[in-house]
KESEGU-674967 format. One record per residue (C-alpha): residue in three letters; x, y, z. Coordinates in nm, 3 decimals. Example, Ala and Ser with C-alpha at 12.3 -4.5 7.8 and 13.67 -1.06 7.14 Angstrom:
// residues 2
[ALA; [1.230; -0.450; 0.780]]
[SER; [1.367; -0.106; 0.714]]
***
This chain:
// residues 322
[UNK; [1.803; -2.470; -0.239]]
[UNK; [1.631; -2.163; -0.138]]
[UNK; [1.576; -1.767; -0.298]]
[UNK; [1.650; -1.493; -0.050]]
[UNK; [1.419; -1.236; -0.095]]
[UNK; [1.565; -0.888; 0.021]]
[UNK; [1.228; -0.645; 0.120]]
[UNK; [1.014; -0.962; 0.175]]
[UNK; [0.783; -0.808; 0.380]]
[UNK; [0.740; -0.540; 0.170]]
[UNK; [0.392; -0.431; -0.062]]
[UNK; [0.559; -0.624; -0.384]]
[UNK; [0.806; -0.823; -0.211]]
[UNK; [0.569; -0.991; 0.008]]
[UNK; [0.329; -1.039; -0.308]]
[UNK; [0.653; -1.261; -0.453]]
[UNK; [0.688; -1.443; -0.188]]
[UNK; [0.364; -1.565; -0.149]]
[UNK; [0.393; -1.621; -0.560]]
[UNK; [0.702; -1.856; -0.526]]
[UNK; [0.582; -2.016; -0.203]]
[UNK; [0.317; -2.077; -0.446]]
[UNK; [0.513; -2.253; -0.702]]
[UNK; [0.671; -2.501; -0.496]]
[UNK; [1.007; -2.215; -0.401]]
[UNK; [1.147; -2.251; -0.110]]
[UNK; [1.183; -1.900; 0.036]]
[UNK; [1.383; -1.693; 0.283]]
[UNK; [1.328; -1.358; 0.380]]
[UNK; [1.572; -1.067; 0.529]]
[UNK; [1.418; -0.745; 0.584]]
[UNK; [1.479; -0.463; 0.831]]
[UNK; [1.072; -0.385; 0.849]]
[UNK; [1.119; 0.019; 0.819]]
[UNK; [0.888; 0.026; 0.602]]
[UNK; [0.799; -0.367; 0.574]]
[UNK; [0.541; -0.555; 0.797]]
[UNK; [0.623; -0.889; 0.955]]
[UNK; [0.298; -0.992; 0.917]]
[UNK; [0.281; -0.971; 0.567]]
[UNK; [0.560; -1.284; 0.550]]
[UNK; [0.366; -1.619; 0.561]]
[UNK; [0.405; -1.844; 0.832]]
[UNK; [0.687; -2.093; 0.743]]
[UNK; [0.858; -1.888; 0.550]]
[UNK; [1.236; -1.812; 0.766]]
[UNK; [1.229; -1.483; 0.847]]
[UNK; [1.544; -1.257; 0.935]]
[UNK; [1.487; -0.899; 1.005]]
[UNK; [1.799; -0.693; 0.962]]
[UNK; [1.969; -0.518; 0.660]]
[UNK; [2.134; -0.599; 0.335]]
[UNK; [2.451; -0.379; 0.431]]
[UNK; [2.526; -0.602; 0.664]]
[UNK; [2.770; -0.881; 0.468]]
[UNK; [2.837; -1.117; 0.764]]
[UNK; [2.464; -1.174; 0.781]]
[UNK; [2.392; -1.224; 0.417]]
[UNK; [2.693; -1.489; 0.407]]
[UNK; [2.524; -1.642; 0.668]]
[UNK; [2.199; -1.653; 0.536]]
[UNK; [2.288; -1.772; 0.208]]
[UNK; [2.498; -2.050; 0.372]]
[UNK; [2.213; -2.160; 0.627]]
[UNK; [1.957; -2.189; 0.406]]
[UNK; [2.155; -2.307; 0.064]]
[UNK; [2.064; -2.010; -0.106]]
[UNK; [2.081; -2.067; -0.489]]
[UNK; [1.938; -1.668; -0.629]]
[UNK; [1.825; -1.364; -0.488]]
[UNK; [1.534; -1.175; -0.539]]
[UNK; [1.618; -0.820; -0.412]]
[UNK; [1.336; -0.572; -0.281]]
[UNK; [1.496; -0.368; 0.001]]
[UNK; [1.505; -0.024; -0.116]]
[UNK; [1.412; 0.321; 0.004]]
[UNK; [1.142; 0.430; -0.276]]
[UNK; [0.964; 0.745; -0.219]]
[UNK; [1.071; 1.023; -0.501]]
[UNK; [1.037; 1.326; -0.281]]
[UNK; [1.182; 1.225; 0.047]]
[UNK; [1.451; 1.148; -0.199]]
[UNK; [1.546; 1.491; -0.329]]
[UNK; [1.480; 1.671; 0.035]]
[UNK; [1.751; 1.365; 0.166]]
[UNK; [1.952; 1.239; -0.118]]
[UNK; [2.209; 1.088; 0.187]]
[UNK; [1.955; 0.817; 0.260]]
[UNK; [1.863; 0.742; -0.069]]
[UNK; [2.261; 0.699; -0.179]]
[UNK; [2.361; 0.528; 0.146]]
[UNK; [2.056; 0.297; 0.159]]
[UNK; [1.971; 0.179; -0.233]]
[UNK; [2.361; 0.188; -0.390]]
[UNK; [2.544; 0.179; -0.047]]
[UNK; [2.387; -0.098; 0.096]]
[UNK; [2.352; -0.282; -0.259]]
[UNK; [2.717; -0.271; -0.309]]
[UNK; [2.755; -0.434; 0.050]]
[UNK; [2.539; -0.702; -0.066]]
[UNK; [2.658; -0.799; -0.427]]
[UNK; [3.022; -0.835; -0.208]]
[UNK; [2.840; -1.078; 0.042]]
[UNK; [2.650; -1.286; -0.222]]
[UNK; [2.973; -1.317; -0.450]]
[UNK; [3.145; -1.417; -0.079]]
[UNK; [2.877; -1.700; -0.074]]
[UNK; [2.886; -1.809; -0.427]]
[UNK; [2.547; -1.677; -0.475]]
[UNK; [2.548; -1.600; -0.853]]
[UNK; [2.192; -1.493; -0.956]]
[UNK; [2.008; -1.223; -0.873]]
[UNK; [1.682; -1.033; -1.001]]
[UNK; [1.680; -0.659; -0.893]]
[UNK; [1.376; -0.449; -0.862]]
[UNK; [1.425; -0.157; -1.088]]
[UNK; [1.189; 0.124; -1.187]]
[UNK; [1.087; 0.321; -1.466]]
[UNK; [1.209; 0.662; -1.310]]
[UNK; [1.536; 0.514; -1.447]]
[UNK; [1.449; 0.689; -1.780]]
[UNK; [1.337; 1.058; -1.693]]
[UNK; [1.146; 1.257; -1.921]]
[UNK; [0.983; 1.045; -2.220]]
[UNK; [1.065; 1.142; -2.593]]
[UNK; [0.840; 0.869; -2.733]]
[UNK; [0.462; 0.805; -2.534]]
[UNK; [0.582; 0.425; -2.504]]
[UNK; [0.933; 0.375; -2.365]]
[UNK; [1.169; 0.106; -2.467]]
[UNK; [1.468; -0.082; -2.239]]
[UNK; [1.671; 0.127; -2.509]]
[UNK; [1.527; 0.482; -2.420]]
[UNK; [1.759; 0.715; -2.257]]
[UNK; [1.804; 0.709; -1.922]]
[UNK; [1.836; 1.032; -1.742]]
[UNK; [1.633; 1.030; -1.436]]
[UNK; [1.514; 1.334; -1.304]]
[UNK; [1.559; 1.257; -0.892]]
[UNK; [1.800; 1.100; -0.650]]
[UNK; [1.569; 0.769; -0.606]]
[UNK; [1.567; 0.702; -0.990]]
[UNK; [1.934; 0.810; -1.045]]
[UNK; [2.009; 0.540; -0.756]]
[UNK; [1.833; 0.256; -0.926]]
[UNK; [2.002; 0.338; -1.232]]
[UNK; [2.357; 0.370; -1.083]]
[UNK; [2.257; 0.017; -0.891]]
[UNK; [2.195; -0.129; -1.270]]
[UNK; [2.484; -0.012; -1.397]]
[UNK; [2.732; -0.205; -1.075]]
[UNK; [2.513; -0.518; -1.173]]
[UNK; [2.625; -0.458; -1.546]]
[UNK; [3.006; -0.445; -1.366]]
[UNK; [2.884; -0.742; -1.167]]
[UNK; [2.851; -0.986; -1.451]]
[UNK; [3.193; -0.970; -1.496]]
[UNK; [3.273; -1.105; -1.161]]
[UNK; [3.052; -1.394; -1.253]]
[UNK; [2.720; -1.235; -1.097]]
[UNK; [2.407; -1.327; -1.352]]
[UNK; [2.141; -1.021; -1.311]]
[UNK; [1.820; -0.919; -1.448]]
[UNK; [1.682; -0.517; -1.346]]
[UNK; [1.275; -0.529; -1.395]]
[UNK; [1.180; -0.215; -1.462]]
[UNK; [0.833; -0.105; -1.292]]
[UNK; [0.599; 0.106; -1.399]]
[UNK; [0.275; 0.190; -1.188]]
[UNK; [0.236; -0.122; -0.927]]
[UNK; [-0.096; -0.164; -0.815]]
[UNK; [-0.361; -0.413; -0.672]]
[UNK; [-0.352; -0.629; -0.395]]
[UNK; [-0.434; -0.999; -0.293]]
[UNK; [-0.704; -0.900; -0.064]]
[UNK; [-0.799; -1.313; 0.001]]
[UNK; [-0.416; -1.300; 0.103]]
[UNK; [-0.431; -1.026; 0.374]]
[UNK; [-0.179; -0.833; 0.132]]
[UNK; [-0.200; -0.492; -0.004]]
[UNK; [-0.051; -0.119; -0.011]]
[UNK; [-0.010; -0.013; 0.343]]
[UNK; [0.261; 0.275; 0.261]]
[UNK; [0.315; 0.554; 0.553]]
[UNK; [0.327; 0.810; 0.325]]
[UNK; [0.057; 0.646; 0.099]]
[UNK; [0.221; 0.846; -0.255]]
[UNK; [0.003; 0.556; -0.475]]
[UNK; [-0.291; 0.717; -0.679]]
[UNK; [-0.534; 0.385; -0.657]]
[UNK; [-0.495; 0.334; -0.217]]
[UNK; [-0.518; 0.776; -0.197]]
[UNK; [-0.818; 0.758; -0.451]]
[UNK; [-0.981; 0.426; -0.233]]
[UNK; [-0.928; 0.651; 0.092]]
[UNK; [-1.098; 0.940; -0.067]]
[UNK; [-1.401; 0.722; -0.163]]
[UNK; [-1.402; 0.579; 0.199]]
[UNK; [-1.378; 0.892; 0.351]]
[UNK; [-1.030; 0.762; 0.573]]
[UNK; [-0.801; 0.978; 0.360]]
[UNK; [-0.868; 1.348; 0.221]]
[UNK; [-1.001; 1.470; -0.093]]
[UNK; [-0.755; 1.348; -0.356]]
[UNK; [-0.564; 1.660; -0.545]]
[UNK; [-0.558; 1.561; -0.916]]
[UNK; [-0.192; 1.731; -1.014]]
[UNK; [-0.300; 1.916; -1.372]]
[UNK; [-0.626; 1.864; -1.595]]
[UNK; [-0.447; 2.044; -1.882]]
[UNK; [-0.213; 1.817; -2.057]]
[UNK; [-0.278; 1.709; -2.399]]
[UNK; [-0.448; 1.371; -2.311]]
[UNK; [-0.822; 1.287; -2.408]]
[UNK; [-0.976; 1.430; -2.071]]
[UNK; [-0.660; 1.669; -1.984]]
[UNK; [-0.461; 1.448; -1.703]]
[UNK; [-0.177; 1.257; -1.695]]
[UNK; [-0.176; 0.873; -1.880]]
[UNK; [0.011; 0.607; -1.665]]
[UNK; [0.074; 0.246; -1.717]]
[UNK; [-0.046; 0.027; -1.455]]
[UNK; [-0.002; -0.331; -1.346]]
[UNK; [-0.075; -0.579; -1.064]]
[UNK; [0.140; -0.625; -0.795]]
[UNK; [0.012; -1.009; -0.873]]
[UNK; [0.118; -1.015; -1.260]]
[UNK; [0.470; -0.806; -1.142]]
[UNK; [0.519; -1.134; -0.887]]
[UNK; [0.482; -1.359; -1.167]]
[UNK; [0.721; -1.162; -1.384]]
[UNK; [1.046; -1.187; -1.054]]
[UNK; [0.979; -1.567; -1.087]]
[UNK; [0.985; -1.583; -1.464]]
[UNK; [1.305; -1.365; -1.449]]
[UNK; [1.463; -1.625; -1.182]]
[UNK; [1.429; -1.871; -1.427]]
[UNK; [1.543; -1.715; -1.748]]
[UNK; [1.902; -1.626; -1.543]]
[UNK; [1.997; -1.940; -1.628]]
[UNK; [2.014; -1.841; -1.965]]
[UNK; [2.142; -1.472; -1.901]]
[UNK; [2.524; -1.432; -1.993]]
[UNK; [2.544; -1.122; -1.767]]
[UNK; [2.273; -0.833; -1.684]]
[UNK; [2.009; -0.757; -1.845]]
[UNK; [1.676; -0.521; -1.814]]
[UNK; [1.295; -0.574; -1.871]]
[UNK; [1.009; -0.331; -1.852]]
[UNK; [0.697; -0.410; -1.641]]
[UNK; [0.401; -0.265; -1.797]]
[UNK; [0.050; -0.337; -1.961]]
[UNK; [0.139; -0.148; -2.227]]
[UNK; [-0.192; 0.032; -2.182]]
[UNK; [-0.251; 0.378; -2.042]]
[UNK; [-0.513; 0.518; -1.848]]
[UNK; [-0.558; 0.876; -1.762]]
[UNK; [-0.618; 1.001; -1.383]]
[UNK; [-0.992; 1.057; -1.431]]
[UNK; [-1.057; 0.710; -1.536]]
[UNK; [-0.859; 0.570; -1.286]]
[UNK; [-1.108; 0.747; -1.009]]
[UNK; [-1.420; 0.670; -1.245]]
[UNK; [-1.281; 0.312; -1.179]]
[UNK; [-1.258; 0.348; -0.797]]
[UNK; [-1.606; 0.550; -0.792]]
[UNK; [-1.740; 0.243; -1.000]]
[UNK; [-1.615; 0.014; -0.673]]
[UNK; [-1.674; 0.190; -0.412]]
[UNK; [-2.011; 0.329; -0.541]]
[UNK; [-1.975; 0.676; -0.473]]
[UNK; [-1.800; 0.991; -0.641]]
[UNK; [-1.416; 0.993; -0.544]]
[UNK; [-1.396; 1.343; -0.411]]
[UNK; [-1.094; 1.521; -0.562]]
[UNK; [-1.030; 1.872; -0.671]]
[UNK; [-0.767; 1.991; -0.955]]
[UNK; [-0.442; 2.185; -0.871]]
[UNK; [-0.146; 2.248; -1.074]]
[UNK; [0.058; 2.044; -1.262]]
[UNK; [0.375; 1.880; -1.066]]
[UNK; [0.715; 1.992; -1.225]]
[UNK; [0.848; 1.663; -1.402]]
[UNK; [0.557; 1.506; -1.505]]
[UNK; [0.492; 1.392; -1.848]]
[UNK; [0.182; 1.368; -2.023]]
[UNK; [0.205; 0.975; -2.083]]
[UNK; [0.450; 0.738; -1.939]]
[UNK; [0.362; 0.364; -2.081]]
[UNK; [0.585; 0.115; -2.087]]
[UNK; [0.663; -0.105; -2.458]]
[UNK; [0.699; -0.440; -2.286]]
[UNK; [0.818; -0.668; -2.623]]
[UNK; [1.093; -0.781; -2.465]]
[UNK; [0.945; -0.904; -2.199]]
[UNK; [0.694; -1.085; -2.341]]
[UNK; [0.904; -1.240; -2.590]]
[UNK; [1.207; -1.324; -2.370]]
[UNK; [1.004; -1.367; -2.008]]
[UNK; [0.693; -1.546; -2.182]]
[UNK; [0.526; -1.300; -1.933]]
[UNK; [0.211; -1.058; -1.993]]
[UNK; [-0.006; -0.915; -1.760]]
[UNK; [-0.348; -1.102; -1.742]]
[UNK; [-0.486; -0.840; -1.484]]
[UNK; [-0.678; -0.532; -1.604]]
[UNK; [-0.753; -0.189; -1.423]]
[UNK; [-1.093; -0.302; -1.350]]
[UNK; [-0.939; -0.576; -1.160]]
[UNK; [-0.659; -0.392; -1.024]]
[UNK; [-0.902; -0.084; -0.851]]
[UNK; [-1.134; -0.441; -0.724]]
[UNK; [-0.866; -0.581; -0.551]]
[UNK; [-0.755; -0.296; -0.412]]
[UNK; [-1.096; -0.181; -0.320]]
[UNK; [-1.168; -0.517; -0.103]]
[UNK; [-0.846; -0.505; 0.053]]
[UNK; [-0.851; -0.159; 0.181]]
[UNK; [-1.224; -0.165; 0.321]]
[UNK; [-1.167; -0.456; 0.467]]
[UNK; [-0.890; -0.302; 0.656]]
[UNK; [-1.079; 0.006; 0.803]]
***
């Protein structure tokens, strides 16, 4: 038996597949590389490069390889190019989605572990957000991840078992593993803040140094890419005990502001990150930290990688790179 893991080649999906490889998995990956990289799938591992929206193929992949659960990854994920093109965001996260929970339940495939996001809940009313908080997202990319939740919740009466992990700030690398954040747009504060330092990006623009924080920017919650791959494969296993969907936030549970983020990534790199302050982005709250109870109690999962080790990793993979 084998997991299909949609956005395989991508900067956490890869990360997972190495993880289950890892663990003994067997693993198959389909991915369309528009924003992937084939050479982030290891050797071995059956690779397929098309789409998810594409039903014949996923029957046929599920059938080849005795696919048993599926770990899915393909998304489009960056919050701007969402609102300036809502289309793509609606046609390729719940459009193509749909076209895959029809193929799976075509192949009997009845497990699958969806990579959610915390832009499902919108503006915080409480510094540390529970799977219970509201959810009103504030742009087209959250809204689809929440809509794409909610047909999984539909799902599970078709017979579908589903768990949504809810990310917060993904970050890190496996820099002994070749894998890292190679985004095009980079949007990631640790790879923009590395890039500064190494002089192969510009001066990082802090958004707002006036919030009501202990140095005046913004607190987020941030956890390896490593520690959110151990998470998918703790979630594959618990869907044997899932009686339908469920959700789990992915956080430390910690916050950091933006200055000690960079004083972390001027610690690495040994130099000053060079940044200047501009105004505060419309949207963003003072501190977004994630209450992860649930998951540790349910999962058995925790992070066991902290910032220090997070801005490291990330630090050796991207000068080694240049």
């Amino acid at each position: 038996m084998s997991i299909l893991v949609t956005g395989g080649a991508g900067y956490v999906g890869s990360h997972t597949v190495r993880w289950l490889r890892r663990s003994g998995q067997s693993v198959v990956v389909l991915d369309d590389l528009s924003t992937g990289h084939r050479c982030a799938v290891p050797d071995g591992v059956p690779f397929v490069q098309g789409s998810v929206d594409d039903p014949a193929l996923v029957v046929d992949i599920c059938r080849t390889h005795a696919v048993s659960a599926v770990v899915h990854f393909a998304a489009k994920s960056l919050v701007g190019e969402s609102v300036s093109n809502p289309r793509k965001y609606w046609t390729g996260n719940v459009v193509a989605t749909h076209a895959l929970l029809g193929a799976l339940l075509d192949a009997e495939v009845g497990k699958l572990v969806f990579s959610s996001t915390a832009a499902v809940y919108g503006e915080p009313e409480t510094p540390h957000l529970l799977e219970s908080h509201p959810k009103r997202p504030m742009n087209p990319y959250g809204r689809t991840k929440l809509v794409i939740e909610e047909l999984l919740s539909d799902y599970a009466r078709l017979g579908l078992r589903s768990i949504a992990l809810r990310y917060f700030n993904a970050a890190g690398a496996e820099p002994s593993d070749g894998l890292g954040e190679r985004h095009d747009p980079e949007t990631h504060l640790v790879p923009l803040a590395i890039g500064a330092a190494l002089g192969t990006r510009p001066a990082l623009t802090v958004f707002g140094n006036d919030y009501a924080t202990k140095d005046g920017t913004c607190v987020r919650d941030y956890v390896h890419v490593s520690d959110l791959a151990d998470a998918h494969e703790k979630a594959l296993a618990r869907l044997d005990l899932v009686d339908g969907h469920t959700a789990y936030n992915l956080g430390s549970g910690d916050g950091y502001t933006v200055k000690e983020v960079l004083d972390q990534v001027a610690r690495a790199a040994g130099v000053p990150v060079p940044h200047t302050f501009g105004p505060r982005r419309a949207g963003d709250p003072a501190v977004l930290v994630a209450d992860s109870t649930k998951a540790r109690s349910e999962l058995a999962w925790a992070p066991v990688r902290s910032l220090d080790r997070i801005v490291d990793d990330a630090w050796r993979f991207h000068s080694n790179a240049r």
